[in-house]
C-alpha positions in Angstrom: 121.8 131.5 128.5 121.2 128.3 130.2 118.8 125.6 129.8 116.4 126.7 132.4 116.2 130.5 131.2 112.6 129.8 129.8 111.2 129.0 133.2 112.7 131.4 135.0 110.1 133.7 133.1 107.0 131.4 135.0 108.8 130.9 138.5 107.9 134.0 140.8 109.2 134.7 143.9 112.0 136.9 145.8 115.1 136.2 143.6 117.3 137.8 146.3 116.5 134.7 147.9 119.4 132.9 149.4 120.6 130.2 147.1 120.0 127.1 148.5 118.6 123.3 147.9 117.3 121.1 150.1 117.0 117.9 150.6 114.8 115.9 148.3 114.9 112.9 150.8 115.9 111.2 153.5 119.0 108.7 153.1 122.6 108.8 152.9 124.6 111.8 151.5 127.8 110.5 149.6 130.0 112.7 146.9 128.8 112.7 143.0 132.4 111.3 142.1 131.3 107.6 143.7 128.2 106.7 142.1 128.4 104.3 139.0 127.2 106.3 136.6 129.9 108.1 134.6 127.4 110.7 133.2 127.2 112.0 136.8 130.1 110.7 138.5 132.4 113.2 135.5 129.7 115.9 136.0 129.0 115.8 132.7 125.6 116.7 133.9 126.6 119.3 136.4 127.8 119.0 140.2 125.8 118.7 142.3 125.3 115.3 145.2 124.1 111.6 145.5 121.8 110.3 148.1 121.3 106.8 149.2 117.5 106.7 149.7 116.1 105.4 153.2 112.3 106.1 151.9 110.5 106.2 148.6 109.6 109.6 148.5 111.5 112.7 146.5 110.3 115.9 147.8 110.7 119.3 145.9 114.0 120.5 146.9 112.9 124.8 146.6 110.0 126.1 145.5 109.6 127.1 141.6 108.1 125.2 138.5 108.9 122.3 137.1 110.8 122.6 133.5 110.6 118.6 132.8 109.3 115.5 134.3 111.1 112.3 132.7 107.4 110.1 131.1 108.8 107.4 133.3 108.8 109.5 136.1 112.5 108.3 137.4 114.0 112.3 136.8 112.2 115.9 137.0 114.0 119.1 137.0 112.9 122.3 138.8 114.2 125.9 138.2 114.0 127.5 141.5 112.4 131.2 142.3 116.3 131.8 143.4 117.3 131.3 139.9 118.9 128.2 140.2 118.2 125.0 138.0 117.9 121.3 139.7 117.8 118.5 137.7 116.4 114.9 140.9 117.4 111.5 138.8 116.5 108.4 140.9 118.5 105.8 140.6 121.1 104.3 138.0 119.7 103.1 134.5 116.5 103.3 136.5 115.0 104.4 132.7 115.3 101.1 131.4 112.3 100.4 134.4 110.1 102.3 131.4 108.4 104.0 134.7 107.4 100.8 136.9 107.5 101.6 140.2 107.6 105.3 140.1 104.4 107.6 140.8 105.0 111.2 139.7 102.5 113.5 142.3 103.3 116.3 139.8 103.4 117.3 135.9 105.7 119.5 133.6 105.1 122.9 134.1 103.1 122.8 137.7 104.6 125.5 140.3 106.0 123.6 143.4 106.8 124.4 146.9 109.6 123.6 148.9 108.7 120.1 150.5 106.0 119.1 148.6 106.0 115.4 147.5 107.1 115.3 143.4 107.4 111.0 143.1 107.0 108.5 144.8 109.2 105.3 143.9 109.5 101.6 145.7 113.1 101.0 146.2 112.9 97.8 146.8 111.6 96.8 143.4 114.1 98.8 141.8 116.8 96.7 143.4 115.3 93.6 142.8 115.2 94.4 139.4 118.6 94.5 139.7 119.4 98.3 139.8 121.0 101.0 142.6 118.4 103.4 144.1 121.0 106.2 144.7 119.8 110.0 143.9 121.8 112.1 142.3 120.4 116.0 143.2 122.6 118.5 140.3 122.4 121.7 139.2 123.2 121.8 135.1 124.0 124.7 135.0 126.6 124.8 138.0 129.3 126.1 135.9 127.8 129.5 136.0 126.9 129.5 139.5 130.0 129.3 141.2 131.5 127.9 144.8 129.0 125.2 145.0 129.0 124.6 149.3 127.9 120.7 149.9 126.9 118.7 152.6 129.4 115.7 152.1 128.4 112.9 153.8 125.7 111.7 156.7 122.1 111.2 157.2 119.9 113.4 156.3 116.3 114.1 156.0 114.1 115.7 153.7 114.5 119.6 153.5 117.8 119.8 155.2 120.0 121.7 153.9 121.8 120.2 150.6 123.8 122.5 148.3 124.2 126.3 148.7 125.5 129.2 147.1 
């Protein structure tokens, strides 16, 4: 039983849904493996996808509830109405920021739709605090899920497809 079993109870929706996660922003897609966080980069967390940011603005990437929103509102995670569980972290270390220059638009436990703004966070006083505003976008629980399909590299824009099943 994974980590996201208690709000698959809360999340409604048609689980025969396909299996898929959308963008969260727009930016640069690049692989998990390069960003410089070993946590992530070794999937210790899960697999899942990094994003370069263009924008300050992490959308939901499926609809569902949210199981956790970080108190400085630099990470949330989502379990989807298709079952699967997202964890959104933005940027590296970006905890040690102790939540300035993130907004959260959301709270633990509220039902989200695909594409509806979660955070808003200003990239450019992350970096001149001196820290990387990549996204990673994994699933936790990717172990059970199986062939995780990705979209590898490129631009892309909020609610494009991401990751699939």
């Amino acid at each position: 039983m994974g980590i996201f079993s208690h709000f698959r109870e809360k999340s409604k929706g048609n689980k025969e849904n396909e299996k898929v996660i959308f963008s969260p922003l727009a930016g640069e897609v690049i692989p998990l493996e390069t960003v410089n966080d070993a946590a992530f980069a070794e999937k210790s967390m899960g697999d899942g996808i990094a994003i370069l940011p263009s924008e300050g603005k992490l959308y939901a990437p499926l609809s569902g509830v949210v199981q956790a929103l970080f108190p400085t509102g630099h990470a949330i995670a989502i379990v989807g109405d298709n079952g699967i569980g997202v964890m959104l972290h933005i940027g590296i270390d970006t905890v040690e920021l102790e939540g300035n220059g993130f907004t959260p638009h959301v709270k633990q436990e509220d039902r989200v739709e695909k594409g509806q703004l979660l955070i808003t966070f200003d990239i450019e006083k992350i970096r001149a605090k001196g820290y990387e505003a990549t996204t990673m976008v994994v699933l936790p629980e990717s172990e059970e899920l199986g062939e995780i399909k990705k979209r590898e590299s490129g631009t892309i824009a909020p609610q494009e497809k991401l990751l699939w099943l």
